[in-house]
LOTIMAR-905219 format. One line per 5 residues: number of its first residue (from 0); for each residue x, y, z of C-alpha. Coordinates in steps of 0.001 Angstrom, whole numbers. Example, Ala and Ser with C-alpha at 12.3 -4.5 7.8 and 13.67 -1.06 7.14 Angstrom:
2
0) 12300:-4500:7800 ~ 13670:-1060:7140
This chain:
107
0) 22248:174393:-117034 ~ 26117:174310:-118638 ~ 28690:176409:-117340 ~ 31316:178172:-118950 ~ 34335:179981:-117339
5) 36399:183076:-119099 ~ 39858:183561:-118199 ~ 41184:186733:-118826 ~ 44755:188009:-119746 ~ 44931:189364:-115852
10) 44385:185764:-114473 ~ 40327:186496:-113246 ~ 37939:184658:-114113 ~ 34067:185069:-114600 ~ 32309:181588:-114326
15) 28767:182051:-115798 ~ 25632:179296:-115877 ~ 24024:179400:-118648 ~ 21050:177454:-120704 ~ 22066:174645:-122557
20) 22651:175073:-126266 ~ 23695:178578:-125660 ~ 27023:179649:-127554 ~ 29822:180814:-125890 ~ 29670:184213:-127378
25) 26301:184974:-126592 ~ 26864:183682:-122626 ~ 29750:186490:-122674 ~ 27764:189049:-124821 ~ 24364:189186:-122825
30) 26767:188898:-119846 ~ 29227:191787:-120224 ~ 32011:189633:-119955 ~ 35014:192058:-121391 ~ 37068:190873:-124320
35) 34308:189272:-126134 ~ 32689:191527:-128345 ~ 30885:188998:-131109 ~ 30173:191933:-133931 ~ 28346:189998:-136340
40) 25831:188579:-133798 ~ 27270:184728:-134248 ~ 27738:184528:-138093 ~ 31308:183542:-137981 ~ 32033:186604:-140046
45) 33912:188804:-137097 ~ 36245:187008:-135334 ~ 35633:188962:-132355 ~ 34234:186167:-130378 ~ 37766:184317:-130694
50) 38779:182615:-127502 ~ 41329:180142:-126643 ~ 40036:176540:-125466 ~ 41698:174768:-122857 ~ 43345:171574:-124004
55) 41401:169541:-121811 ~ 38021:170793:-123594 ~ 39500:170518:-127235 ~ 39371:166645:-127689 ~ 35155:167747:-126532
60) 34560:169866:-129502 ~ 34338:169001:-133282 ~ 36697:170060:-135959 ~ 35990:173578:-136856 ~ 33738:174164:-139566
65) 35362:175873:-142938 ~ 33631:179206:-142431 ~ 34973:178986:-138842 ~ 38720:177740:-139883 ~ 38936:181007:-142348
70) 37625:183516:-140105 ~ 40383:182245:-137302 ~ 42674:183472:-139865 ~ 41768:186943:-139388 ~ 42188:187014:-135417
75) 43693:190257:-134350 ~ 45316:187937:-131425 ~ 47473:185312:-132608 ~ 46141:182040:-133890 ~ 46617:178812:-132029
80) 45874:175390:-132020 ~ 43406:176311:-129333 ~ 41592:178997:-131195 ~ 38032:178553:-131528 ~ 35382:181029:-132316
85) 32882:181282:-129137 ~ 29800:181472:-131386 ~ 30313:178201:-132852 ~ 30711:176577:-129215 ~ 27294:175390:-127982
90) 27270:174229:-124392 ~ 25253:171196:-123847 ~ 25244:167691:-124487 ~ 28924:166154:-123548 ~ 30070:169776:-123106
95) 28182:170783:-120136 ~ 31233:172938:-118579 ~ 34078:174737:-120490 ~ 37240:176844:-119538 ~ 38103:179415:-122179
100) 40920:182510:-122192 ~ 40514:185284:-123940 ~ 43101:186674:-125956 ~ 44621:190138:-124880 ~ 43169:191854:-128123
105) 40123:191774:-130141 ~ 38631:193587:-133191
């Protein structure tokens, strides 16, 4: 099992367990978890799924993808350098636990 946490803009948090090699956005999605709403089912074609990464969990993912760098463009919440797109997060091998905020606003 992997474990991923969502912070929300109110300071809770809803820590979920979760198979491993399931995305971020569909732990949230099949969960309810509020602020994640992941449209396009995980195509990297919404942006809804953005979340911000913790900086001690960045150095643990790879470089975003091109499809993925474009669509973080198009964030309704502002774009960091921890914006990430919670369908292209896969918990599982090396990242077996994550801490992620979600931003105040999504599409």
């Amino acid at each position: 099992m992997a474990t991923v946490t969502f912070a929300q803009p109110d300071g809770s948090e809803r820590r979920l367990e979760v198979q491993v090699g399931t995305t971020l956005m569909h732990a949230a999605v099949s969960n309810g978890v509020k602020g994640i709403v992941g449209e396009c089912g995980g195509q990297a074609m919404c942006a809804t799924c953005h979340v911000y990464v913790r900086p001690e969990f960045l150095d643990e993912l790879p470089e975003p993808a091109e499809d993925e760098d474009e669509m973080l463009d198009c964030t309704t919440a502002e774009r960091t350098d921890r914006s990430r797109l919670g369908c292209q997060i896969q918990l599982g091998d090396g990242l077996d636990s994550i801490v992620v905020d979600i931003p105040e606003a999504q599409r």
